[in-house]
C-alpha positions in Angstrom: -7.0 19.0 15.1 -7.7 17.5 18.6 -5.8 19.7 21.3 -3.5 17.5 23.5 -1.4 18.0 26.3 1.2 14.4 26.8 3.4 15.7 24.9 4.3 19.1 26.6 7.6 19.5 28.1 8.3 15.7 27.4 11.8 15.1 25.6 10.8 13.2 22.3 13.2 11.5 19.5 12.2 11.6 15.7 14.0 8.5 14.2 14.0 9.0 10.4 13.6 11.9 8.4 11.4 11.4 5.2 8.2 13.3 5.0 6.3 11.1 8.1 9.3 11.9 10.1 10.0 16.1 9.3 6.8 16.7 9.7 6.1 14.5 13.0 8.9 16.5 14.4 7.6 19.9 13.2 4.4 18.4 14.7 6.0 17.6 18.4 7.2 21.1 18.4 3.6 22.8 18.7 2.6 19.8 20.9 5.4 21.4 23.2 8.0 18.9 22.8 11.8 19.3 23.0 12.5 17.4 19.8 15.4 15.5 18.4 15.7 14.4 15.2 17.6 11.8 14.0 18.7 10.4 10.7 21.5 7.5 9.9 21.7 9.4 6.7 23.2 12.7 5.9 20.6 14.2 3.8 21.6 16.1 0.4 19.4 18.7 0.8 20.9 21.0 3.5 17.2 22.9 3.4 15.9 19.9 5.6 18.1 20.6 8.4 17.8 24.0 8.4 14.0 24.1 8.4 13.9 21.4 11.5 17.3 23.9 13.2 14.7 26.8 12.6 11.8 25.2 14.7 14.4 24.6 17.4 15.0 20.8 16.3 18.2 19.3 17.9 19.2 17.6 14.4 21.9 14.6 14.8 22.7 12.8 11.5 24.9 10.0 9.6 24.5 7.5 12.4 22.1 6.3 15.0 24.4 6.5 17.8 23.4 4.0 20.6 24.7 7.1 23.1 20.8 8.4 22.3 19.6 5.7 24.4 21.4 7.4 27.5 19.5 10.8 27.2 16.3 9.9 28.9 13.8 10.2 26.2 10.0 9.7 27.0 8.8 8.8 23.4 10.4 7.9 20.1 8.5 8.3 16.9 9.7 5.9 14.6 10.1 5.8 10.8 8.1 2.3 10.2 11.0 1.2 7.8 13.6 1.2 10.3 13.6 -2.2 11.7 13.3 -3.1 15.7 16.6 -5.1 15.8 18.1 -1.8 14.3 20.4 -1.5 17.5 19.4 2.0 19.1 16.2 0.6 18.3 16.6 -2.1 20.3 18.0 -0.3 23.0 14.8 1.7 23.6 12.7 -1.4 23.5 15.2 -3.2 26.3 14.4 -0.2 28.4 10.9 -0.1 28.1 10.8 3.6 26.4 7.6 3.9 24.0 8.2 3.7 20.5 5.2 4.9 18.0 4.9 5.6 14.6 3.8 8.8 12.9 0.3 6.9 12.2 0.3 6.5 15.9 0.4 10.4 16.4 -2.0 11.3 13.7 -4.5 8.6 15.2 -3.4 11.3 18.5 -4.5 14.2 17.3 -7.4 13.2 14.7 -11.3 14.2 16.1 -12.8 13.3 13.2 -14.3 10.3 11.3 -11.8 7.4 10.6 -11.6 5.0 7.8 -8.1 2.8 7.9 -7.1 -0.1 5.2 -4.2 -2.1 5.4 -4.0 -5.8 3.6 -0.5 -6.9 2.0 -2.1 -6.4 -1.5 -4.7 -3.9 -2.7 -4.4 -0.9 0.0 -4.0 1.8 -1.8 -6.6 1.5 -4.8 -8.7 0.3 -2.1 -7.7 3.7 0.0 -8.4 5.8 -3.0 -11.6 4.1 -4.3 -12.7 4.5 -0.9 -12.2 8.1 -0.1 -13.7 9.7 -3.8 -17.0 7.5 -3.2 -17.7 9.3 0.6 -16.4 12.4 -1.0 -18.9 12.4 -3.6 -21.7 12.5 -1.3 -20.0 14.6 1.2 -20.8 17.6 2.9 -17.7 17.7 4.7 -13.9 17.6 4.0 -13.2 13.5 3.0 -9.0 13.1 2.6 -6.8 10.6 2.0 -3.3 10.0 4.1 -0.9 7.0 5.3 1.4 5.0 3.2 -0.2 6.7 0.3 2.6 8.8 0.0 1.1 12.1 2.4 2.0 12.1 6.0 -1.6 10.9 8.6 -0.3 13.6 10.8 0.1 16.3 8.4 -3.4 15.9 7.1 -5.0 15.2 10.6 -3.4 18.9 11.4 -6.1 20.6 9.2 -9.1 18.6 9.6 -11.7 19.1 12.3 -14.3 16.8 13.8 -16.9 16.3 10.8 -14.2 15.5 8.7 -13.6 12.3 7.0 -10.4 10.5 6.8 -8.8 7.5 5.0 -5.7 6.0 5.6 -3.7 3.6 4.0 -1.9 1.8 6.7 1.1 -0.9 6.4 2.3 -3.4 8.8 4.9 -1.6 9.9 2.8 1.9 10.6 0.5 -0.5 12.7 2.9 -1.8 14.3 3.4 1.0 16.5 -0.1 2.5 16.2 -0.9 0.6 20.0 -4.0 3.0 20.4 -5.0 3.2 16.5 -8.9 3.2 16.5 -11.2 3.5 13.0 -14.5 3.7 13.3 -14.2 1.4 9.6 -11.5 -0.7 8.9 -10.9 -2.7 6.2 -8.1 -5.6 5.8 -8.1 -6.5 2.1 -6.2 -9.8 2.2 -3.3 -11.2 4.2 0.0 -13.2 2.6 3.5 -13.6 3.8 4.8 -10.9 3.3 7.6 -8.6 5.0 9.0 -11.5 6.5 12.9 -10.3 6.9 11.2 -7.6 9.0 8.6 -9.3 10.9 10.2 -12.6 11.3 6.7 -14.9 11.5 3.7 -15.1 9.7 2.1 -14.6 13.0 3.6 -11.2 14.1 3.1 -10.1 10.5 -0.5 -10.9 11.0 -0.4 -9.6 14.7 0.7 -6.1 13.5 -2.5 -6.4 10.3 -4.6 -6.9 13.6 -3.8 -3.9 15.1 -5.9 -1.8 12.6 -9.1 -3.4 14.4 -7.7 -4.2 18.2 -9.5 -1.5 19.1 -12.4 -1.6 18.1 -15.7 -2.4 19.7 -19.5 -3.4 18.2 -20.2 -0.1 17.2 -17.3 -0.2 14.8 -17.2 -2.2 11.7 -14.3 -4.4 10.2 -14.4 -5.0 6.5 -12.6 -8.6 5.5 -12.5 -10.4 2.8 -14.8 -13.4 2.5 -12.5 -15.1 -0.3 -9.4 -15.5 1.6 -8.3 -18.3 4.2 -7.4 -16.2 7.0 -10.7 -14.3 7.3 -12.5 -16.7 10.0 -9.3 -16.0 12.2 -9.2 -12.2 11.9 -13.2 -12.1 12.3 -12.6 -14.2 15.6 -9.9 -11.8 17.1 -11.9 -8.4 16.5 -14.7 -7.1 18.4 -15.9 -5.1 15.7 -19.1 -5.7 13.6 -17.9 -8.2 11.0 -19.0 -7.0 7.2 -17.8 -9.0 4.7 -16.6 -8.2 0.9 -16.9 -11.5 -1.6 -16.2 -12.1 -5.2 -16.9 -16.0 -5.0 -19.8 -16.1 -2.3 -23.0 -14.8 -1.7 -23.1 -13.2 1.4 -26.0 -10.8 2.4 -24.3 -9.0 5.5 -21.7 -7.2 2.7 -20.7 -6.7 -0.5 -20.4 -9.8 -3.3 -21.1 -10.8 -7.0 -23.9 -12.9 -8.2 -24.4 -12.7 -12.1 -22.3 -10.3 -12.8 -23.8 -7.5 -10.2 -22.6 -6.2 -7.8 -25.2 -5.9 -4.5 -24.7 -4.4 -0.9 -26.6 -6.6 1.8 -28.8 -7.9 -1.1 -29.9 -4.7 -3.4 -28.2 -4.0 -6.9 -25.6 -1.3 -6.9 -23.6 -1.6 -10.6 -22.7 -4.3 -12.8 -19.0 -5.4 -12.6 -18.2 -4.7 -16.4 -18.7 -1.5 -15.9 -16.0 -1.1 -13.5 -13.6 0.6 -15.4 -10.3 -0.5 -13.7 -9.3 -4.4 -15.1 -8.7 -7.3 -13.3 -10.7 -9.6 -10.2 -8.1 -8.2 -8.0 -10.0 -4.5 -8.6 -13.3 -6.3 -8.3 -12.1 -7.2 -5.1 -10.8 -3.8 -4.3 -14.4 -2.4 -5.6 -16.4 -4.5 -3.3 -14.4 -3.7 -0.1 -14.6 0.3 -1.0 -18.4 -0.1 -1.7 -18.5 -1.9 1.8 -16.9 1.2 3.4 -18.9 4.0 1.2 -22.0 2.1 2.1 -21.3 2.3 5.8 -20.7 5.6 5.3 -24.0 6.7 3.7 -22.7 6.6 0.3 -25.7 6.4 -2.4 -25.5 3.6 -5.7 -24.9 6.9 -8.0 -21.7 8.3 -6.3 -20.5 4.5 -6.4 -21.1 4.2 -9.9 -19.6 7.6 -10.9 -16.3 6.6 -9.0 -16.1 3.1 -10.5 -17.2 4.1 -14.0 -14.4 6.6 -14.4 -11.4 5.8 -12.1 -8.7 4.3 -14.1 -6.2 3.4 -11.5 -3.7 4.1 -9.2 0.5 4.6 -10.9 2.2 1.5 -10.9 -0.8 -0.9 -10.3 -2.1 -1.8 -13.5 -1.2 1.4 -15.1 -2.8 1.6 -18.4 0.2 3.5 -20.1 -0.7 3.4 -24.1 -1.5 1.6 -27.0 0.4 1.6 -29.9 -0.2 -0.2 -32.7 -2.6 -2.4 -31.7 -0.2 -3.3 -28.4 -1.1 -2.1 -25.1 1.1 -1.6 -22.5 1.1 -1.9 -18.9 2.4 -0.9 -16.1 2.1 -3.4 -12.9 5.7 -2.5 -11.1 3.7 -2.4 -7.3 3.8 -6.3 -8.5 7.0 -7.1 -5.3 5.5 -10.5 -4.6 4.1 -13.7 -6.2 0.4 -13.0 -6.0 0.1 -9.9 -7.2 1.4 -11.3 -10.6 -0.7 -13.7 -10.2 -3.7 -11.6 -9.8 -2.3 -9.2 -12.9 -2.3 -11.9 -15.4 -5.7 -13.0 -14.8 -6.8 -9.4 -15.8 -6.6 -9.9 -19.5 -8.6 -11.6 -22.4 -5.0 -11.4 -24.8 -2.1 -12.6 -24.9 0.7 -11.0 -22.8 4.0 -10.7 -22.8 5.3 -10.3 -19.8 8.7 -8.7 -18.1 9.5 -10.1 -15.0 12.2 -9.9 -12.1 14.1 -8.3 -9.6 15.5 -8.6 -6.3 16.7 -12.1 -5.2 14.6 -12.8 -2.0 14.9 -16.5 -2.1 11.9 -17.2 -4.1 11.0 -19.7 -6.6 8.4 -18.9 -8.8 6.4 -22.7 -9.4 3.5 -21.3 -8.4 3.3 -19.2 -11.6 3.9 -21.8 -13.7 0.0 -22.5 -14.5 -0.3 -18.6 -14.9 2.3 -18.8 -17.6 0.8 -21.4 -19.7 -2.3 -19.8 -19.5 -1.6 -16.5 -20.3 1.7 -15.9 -21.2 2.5 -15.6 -24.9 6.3 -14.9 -24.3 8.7 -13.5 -21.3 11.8 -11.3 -20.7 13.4 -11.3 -17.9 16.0 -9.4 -15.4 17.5 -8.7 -12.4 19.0 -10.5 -9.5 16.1 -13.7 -9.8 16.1 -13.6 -13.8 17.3 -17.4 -13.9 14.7 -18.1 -11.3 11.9 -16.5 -13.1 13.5 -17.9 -16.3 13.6 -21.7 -14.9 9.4 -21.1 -14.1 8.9 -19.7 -17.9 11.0 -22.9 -19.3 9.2 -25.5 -17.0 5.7 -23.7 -18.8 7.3 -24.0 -21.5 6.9 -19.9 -22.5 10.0 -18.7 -24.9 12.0 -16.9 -22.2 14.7 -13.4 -23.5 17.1 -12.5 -20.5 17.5 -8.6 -20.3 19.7 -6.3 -18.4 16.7 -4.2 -16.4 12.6 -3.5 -16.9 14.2 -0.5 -19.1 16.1 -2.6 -21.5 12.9 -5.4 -21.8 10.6 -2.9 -23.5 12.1 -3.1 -27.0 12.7 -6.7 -26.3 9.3 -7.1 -25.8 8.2 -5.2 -28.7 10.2 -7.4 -30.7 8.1 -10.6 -29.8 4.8 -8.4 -30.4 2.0 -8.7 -32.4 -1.1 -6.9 -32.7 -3.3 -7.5 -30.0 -1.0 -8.6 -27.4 -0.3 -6.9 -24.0 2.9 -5.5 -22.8 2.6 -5.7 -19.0 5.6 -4.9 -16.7 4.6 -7.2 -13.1 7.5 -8.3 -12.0 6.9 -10.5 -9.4 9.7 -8.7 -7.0 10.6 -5.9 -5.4 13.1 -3.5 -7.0 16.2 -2.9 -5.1 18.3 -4.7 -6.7 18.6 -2.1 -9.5 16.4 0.9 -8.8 15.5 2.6 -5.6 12.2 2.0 -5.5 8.9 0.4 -7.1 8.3 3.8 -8.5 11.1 4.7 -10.1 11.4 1.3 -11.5 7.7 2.4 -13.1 8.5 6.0 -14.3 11.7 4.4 -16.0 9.8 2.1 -17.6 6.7 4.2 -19.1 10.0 6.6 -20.2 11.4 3.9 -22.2 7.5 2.7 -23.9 7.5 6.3 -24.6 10.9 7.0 -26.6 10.2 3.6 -28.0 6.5 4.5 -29.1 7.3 8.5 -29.8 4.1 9.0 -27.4 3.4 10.2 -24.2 1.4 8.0 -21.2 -2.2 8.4 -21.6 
């Protein structure tokens, strides 16, 4: 942990609890803050009070009263969810008071070596692929950290500076990351996404670009070759461009020619013997091997990694097979292209449950996917007659359901052997369970009592 001084004696607001947030505030406190924390909840857990009470946290909760504006703060630290028209929020911003994010203060603290992905799609296999290839050849502690689920700050506590580490990193981390500086970054792919928070296309992209403002030459920026936005990104960093392709041949990075895989023109590992499914995770694969290659990495340590890494929860899950049916679990599919991408994956028929919170979407652009791929379809949630309206004009037999929970022995019913069970739904969750996760969990516990097996 880098030793720093700006925050002694300065009066700093935690906005947010949630594990970024407790432990950014626990953080401040040994930087020599005098912390508030505040939460619009009240939480259930009295414990989490008491702990931040204990450190000498002033702890307000079950608003975000705009009378916090008033109390002369030097810094906020913001929970990246909480939106800037939020109005406290918005307050802060009108009077010109710094607002970060917990990424922001790891990036503060961390000495050691930095590797940072963010993309709308692919992060956090990318993230993970990435940091077991450098930590096979390692001599020296390689972590993981970010919107991975584990708080940057946290982990940048107990690393020193010949430590590696690798950070998944969303929009709305980078957002208020203003002096965020990897020595590799990597920006998977860019699509609309986030746009109730962000407003434009262009500030969602604006906050992406913070990952790699900066950089300089002597840092690298790994983009992807295959995408649209890539010569636009490459023109806006001062980094050392390395590219990452699936479709072209491009000897300053990582791409596929035959069936191999090669970095800057040698072989490193055929692509069926990745074991994770999918040209999405081909993708993925090339921009880790980018990073582990900048990063010293050998072929072997790649291979090992690639050969045995079966996926990250909730993004193409392998969950079982039973009877001759596998099922999958894809519920990290919130958007239109990741479904896309999943259904491409497989040489077998799938039957796919779809749905979910009604953002406004139609679904045409699946309608190809359908016919191709698609055997038969249940559907649920808020956009069900959406996502039904898409199966009917690719003309896929379409069963409505009440949730993914319900759709498993739906599907099961339309099964044969052979066929895939895949849960992508195309949508986020909210409209019926908290989160993508739990909208997972509650599915694999419903193709478990319905298969009298555990997940594999």
């Amino acid at each position: 942990m880098k030793k720093i001084d700006e925050y002694q004696g300065k009066k700093v607001l935690v906005m947010g609890f949630g594990i970024s947030g407790i432990n950014a505030a626990h953080l401040l406190v040994k930087l020599g803050a005098n912390v508030t924390a505040n939460d619009k909840a009240t939480p259930k857990n009295n414990d989490i009070v008491d702990d931040l009470e204990a450190d000498g946290i002033k702890v307000i909760t079950g608003d975000n009263p705009i009378s916090l504006a008033n109390e002369g703060f030097d810094v906020v630290v913001k929970n990246p969810g909480i939106p800037y028209d939020n109005p406290l929020v918005a307050a802060f911003v009108k009077q010109g008071t710094p607002i970060i994010t917990e990424a922001e203060l790891g990036w503060q603290i961390f000495d050691g070596h930095l590797v940072s992905v963010t993309g709308s799609n692919g992060k956090t296999t990318t993230t993970t692929l990435t940091q077991l290839m450098i930590a096979e050849n390692a001599k020296h502690q390689v972590k993981y950290a970010g919107n991975i689920g584990i708080s940057f700050s946290k982990i940048a506590e107990d690393l020193g500076p010949d430590d590696t580490l690798v950070t998944e990193l969303s929009s709305f981390q980078l957002l208020g990351a203003p002096t965020i500086h990897p020595h590799i970054a990597i920006i998977t792919n860019i699509f609309s996404n986030h746009l109730d928070y962000h407003k434009t296309r262009e500030n969602y992209i604006n906050a992406k670009l913070n990952i790699t403002r900066n950089q300089t030459k002597d840092d690298f920026l790994v983009i992807n070759l295959d995408r649209d936005e890539w010569q636009k990104i490459a023109q806006r960093s001062q980094a050392t461009i390395v590219p990452f392709s699936r479709l072209n041949k491009s000897h300053e990075g990582s791409y596929v020619e035959d069936g191999m895989i090669y970095w800057r023109g040698q072989e490193v590992m055929p692509t069926k013997d990745i074991r994770l499914i999918g040209p999405q995770n081909v993708e993925n694969a090339l921009a880790a091997i980018a990073a582990a290659k900048l990063s010293g990495v050998t072929n072997d340590a790649i291979k090992k990694v690639l050969t045995t890494f079966s996926g990250v929860r909730h993004r193409l899950q392998y969950v079982m097979e039973y009877q001759e049916r596998l099922f999958y679990n894809d519920s990290k599919s919130t958007d239109i292209e990741a479904t896309e991408v999943a259904l491409q994956g497989f040489g077998r028929p799938v039957i796919l449950l779809a749905g979910g919170l009604d953002r406004g979407y139609t679904f045409e652009r699946l309608v190809p996917y359908f016919k191709k791929h698609v055997k038969a379809m249940i559907v649920f949630g808020e956009c069900k007659d959406k996502m039904k309206d898409a199966g009917n004009q690719a003309g896929v037999p379409v069963v409505e359901s009440e949730n993914a929970i319900t759709a498993v022995p739906e599907a099961w019913k339309l099964s044969e052997p052979g066929d895939v069970i895949l849960l992508s739904p195309a949508n986020a969750s909210w409209d019926q369970f908290p989160s993508f996760e739990v909208r997972g969990d509650k599915f694999i516990e419903a193709v478990e009592e319905l298969t009298g097996k555990k997940e594999q």
